[in-house]
N, C-alpha and C positions, 0 to 999 in steps of 0.2 A: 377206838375206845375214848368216850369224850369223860375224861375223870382228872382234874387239876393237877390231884398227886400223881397219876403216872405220866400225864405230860410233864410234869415235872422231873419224874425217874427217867424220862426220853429225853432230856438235855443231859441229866448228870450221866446219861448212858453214850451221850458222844464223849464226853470228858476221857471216863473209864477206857474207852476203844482208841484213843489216843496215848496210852499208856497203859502200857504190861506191864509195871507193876500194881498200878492200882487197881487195875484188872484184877489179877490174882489175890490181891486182898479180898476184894468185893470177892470173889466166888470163896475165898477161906470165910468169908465171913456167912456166908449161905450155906457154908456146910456146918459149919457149927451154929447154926441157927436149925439146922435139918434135928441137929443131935438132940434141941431142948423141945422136940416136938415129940406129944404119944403118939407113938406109933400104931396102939392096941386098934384103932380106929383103921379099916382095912382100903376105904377112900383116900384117907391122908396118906398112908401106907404107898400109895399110886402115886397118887399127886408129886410125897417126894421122889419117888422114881422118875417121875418125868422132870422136875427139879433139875435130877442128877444127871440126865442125860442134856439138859441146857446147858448143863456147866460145864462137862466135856466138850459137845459142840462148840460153845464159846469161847474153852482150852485150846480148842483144834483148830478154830478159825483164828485167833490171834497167835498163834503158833507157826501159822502157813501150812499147815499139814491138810487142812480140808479146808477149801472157799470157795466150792460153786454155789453156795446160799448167798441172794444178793444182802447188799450192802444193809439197804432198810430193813431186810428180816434180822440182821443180827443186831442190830441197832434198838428193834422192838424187843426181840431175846433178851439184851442186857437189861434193856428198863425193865423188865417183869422179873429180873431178878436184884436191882436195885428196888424195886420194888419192894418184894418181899424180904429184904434185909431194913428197909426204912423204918423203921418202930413207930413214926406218926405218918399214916395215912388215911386215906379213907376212912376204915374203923382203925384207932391206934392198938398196936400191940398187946398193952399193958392191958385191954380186955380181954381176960379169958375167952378161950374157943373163938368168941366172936373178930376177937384181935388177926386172928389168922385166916377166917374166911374170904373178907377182901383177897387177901394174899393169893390164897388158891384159887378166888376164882379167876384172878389177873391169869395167875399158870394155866387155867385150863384153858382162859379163851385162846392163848399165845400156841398153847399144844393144838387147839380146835384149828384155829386158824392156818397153823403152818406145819398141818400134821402131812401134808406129804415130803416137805422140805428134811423136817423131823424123823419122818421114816427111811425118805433115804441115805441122812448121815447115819442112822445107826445101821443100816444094809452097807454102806462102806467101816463103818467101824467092827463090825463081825468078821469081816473080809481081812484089816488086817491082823486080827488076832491069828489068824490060818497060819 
């Protein structure tokens, strides 16, 4: 993705991955970002779903509980969700609707792009709920 602000979310996403705490911030800080979003919108609806299932991933991989996704896909993972926590990017925030669509579309190329990676942590995460 050639876009300044998410190469820029792709350094502060090594930062993040070097530290579980700030890790955990940054994703508390994407779920209460999740919360100030309408949901009525049955797209955006999706979109945080797939959101939610990045944050676990990225729970799970700096947790050591699941890491066969390499290194660079969780690397691009975090920056698409520094991403969507950054209030100035591409389009900033503080624009309605339009503030948010950058954001989602960063999630959906990350979900397009690494949707078998994606599909198989959530095939091991159903597994171990059993």
């Amino acid at each position: 993705m050639d876009n300044k602000y998410f190469d820029s979310a792709r350094k502060k996403a090594l930062h993040f991955l070097k530290d579980n705490d700030t890790l955990d911030r940054l994703l508390e800080d994407s779920r209460d970002k999740i919360q100030d979003l309408n949901l009525t919108n049955f797209s955006i609806e999706n979109m945080v779903n797939y959101l939610r299932i990045l944050i676990r991933m990225i729970k799970s991989y700096a947790s050591g509980a699941y890491q066969v996704v390499p290194w660079k896909t969780i690397v691009v993972m975090v920056a698409a969700v520094v991403y969507f926590v950054m209030p100035l990017d591409l389009i900033p925030d503080f624009i309605p609707v339009a503030g948010f669509v950058d954001d989602l579309g960063v999630l959906m190329w990350v979900f397009n792009s690494f949707s078998d990676e994606i599909e198989d942590y959530v095939q091991w995460e159903s597994s171990q709920v059993s």
